[in-house]
KETOR-361934 format. One record per residue (C-alpha): z, y, x; residue in three letters; residue number from 1. Coordinates in steps of 0.001 Angstrom, whole numbers, plus 524288, in hexadecimal, padded with zeros to 5 digits. Layout:
REM KETOR-361934
REC    c3    c2    c1 res   n
REC     Z     Y     X ALA NUM
...
//
This chain:
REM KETOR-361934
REC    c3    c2    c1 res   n
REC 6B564 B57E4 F9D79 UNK   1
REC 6B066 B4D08 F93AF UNK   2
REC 6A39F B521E F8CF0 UNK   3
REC 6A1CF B4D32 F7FC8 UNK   4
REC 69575 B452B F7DEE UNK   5
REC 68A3A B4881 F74CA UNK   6
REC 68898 B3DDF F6A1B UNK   7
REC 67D7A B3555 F6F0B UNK   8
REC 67073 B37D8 F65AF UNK   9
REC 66FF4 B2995 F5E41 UNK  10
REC 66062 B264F F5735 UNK  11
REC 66362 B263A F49F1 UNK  12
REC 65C5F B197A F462D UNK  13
REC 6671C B10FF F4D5D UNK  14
REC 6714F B0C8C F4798 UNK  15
REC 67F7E B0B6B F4E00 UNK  16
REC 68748 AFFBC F4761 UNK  17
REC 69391 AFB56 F4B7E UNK  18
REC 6962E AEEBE F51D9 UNK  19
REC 69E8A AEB74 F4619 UNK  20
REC 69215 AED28 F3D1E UNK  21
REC 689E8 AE4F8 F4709 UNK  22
REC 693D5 ADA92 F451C UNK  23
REC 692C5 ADBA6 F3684 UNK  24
REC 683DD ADA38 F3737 UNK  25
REC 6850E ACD88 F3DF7 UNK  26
REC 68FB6 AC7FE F3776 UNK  27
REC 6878D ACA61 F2A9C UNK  28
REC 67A8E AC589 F300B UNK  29
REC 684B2 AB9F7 F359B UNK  30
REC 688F2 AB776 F268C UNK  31
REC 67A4A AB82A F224A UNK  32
REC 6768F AADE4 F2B78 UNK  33
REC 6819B AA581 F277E UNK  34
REC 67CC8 AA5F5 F195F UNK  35
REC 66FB7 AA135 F1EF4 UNK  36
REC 6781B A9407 F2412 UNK  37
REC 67B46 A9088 F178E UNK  38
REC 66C87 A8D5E F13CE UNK  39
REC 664E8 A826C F125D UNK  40
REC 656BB A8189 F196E UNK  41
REC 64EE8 A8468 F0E33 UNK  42
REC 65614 A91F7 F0C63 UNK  43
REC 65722 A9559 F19F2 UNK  44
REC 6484E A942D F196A UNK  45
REC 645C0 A9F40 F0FA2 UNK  46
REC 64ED1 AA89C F1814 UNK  47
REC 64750 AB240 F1D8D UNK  48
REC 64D96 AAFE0 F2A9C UNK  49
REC 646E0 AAC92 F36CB UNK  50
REC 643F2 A9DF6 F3D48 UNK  51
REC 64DA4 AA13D F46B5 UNK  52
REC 658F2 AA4AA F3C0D UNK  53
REC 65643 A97F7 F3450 UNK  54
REC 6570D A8F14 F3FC8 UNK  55
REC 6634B A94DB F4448 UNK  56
REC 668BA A91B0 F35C2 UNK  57
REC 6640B A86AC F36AF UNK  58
REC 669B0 A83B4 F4336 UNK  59
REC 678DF A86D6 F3E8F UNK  60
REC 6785D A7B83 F34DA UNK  61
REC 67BD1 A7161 F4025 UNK  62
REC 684FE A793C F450C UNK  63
REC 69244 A7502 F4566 UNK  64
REC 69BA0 A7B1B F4E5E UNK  65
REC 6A305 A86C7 F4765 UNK  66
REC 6A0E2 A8E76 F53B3 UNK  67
REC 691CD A8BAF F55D6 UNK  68
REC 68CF1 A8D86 F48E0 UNK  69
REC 69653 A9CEE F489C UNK  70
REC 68E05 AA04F F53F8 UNK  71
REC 68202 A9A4E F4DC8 UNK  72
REC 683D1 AA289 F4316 UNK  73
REC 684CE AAF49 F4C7F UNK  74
REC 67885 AAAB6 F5145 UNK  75
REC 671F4 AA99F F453C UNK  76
REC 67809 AB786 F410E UNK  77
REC 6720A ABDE8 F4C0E UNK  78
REC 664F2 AB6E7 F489D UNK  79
REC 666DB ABE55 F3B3D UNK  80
REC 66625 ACB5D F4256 UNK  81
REC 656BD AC8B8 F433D UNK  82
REC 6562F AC60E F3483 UNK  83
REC 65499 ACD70 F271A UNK  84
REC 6618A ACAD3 F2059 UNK  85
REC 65D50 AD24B F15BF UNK  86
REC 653A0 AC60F F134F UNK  87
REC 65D3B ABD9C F1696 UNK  88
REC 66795 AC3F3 F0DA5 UNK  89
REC 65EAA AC3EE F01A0 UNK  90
REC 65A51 AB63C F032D UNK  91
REC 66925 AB20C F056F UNK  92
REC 66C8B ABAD1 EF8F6 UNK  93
REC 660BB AB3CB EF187 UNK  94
REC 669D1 AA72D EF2E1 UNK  95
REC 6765B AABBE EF1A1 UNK  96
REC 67C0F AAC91 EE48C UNK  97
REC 68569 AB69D EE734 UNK  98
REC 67C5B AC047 EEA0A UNK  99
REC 677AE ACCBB EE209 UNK 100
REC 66831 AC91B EE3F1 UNK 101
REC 66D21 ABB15 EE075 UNK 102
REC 67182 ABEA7 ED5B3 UNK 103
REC 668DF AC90B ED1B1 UNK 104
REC 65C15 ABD29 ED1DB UNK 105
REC 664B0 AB4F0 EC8E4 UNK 106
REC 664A7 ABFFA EBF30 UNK 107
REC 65778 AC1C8 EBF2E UNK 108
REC 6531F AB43F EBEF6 UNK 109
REC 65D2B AB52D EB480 UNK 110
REC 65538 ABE8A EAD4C UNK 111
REC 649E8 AB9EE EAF04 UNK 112
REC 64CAC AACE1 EA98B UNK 113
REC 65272 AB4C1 E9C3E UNK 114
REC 644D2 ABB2D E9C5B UNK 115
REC 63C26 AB04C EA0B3 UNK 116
REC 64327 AA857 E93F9 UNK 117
REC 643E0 AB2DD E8955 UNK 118
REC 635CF ABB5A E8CDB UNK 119
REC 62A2E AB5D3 E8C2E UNK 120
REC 622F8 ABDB4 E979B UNK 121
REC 62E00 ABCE2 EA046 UNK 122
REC 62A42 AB205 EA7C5 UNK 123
REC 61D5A AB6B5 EAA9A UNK 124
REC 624D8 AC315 EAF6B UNK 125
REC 62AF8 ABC6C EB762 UNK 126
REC 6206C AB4B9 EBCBA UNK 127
REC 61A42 AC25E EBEE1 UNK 128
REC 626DD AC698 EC74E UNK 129
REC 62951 ABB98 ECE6D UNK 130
REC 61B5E AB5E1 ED19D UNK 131
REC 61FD7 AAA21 EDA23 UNK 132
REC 62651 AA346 ECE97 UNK 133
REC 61FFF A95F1 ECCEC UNK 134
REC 61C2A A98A8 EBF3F UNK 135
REC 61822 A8B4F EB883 UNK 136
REC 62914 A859F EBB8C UNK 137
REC 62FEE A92B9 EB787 UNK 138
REC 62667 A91F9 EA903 UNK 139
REC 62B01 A851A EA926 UNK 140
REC 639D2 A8846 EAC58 UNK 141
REC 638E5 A930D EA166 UNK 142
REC 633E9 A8A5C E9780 UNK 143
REC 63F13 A7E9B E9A91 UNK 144
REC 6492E A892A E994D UNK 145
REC 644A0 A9124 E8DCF UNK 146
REC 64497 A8246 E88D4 UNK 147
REC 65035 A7F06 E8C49 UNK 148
REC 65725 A8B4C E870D UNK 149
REC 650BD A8A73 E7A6F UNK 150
REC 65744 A7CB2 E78EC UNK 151
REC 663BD A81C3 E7F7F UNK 152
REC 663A3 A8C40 E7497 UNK 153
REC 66105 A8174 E6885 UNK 154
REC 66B50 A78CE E6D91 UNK 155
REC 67583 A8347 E6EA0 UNK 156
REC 676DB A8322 E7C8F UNK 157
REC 67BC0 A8EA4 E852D UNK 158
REC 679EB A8A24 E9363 UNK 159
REC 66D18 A8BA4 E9A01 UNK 160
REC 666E7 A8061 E9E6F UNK 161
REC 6605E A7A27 EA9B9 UNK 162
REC 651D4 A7FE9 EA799 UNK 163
REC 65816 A8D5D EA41B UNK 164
REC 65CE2 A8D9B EB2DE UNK 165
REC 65216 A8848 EB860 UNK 166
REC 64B60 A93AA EB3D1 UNK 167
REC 654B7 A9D35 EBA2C UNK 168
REC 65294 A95A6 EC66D UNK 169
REC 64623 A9501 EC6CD UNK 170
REC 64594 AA597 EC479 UNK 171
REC 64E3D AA787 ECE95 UNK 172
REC 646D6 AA114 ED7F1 UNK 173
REC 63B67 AA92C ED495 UNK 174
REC 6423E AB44D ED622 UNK 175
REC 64AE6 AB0A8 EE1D5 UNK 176
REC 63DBB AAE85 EE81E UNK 177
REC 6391C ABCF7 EE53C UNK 178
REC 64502 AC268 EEB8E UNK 179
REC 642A1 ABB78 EF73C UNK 180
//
């Protein structure tokens, strides 16, 4: 006669996943590395990824063959394993306009720029907040916007000009750097 077994005692800090979850993982972490092909050497610096990461990107530029540069890529996703996507994620989401925090920076530099314009202790508010802003260019960028709209506004003009977005640029970046 066939006994039936006692359920084996598992420790409750691990984890079963399935094979098919495994294979999820990797194909994600597989994706995330093939965003990291696509850029250039100054962005692929300010990754936090390691020395061993970039070089592989950097390697799969000169490949060619279809087939070498699919397992290159399998290479570089199981590199990935070693990473923190979550840094990798937010810094690929900081240039990708799709994206919610994308989007959500553009508002606020969006905001600010409306405040920065229309308040007069905004912009040292803002200097307060973000303490890395190069102060002496963004008082100049205000001024030559607040300028220009003021002549945009005599001359009847609805469109926002050149120094008007230079302004939001030069916010975002301030603040793109803070979420970094």
């Amino acid at each position: 006669m066939i006994k039936a077994q006692e359920p084996e005692e598992t420790d409750p800090e691990i984890e079963l996943v399935s094979k098919s979850a495994m294979k999820r993982y990797a194909h994600e972490l597989r994706d995330l590395g093939e965003q990291l092909l696509k850029l250039d050497d100054a962005e692929l610096n300010r990754m936090p990824i390691s020395d061993r990461l970039a070089d592989a990107v950097r390697e799969s530029r000169n490949i060619r063959s279809f087939g070498a540069k699919k397992r290159h890529l399998q290479y570089i996703g199981r590199l990935m394993l070693e990473e923190d996507e979550d840094a990798i994620e937010q810094q690929l989401a900081l240039r990708d306009p799709g994206s919610a925090l994308y989007r959500r920076i553009d508002r606020e530099a969006e905001i600010w720029r409306e405040r920065i314009l229309t308040e007069p202790n905004a912009l040292t508010e803002f200097i307060d907040q973000f303490p890395q802003s190069p102060i002496q260019p963004l008082r100049q960028a205000v001024r030559n916007a607040a300028k220009e709209q003021r002549k945009n506004q005599a001359e009847g003009k609805a469109k926002a000009g050149k120094q008007y977005t230079a302004l939001l640029r030069l916010i975002r970046e301030q603040i793109t750097a803070a979420h970094a």
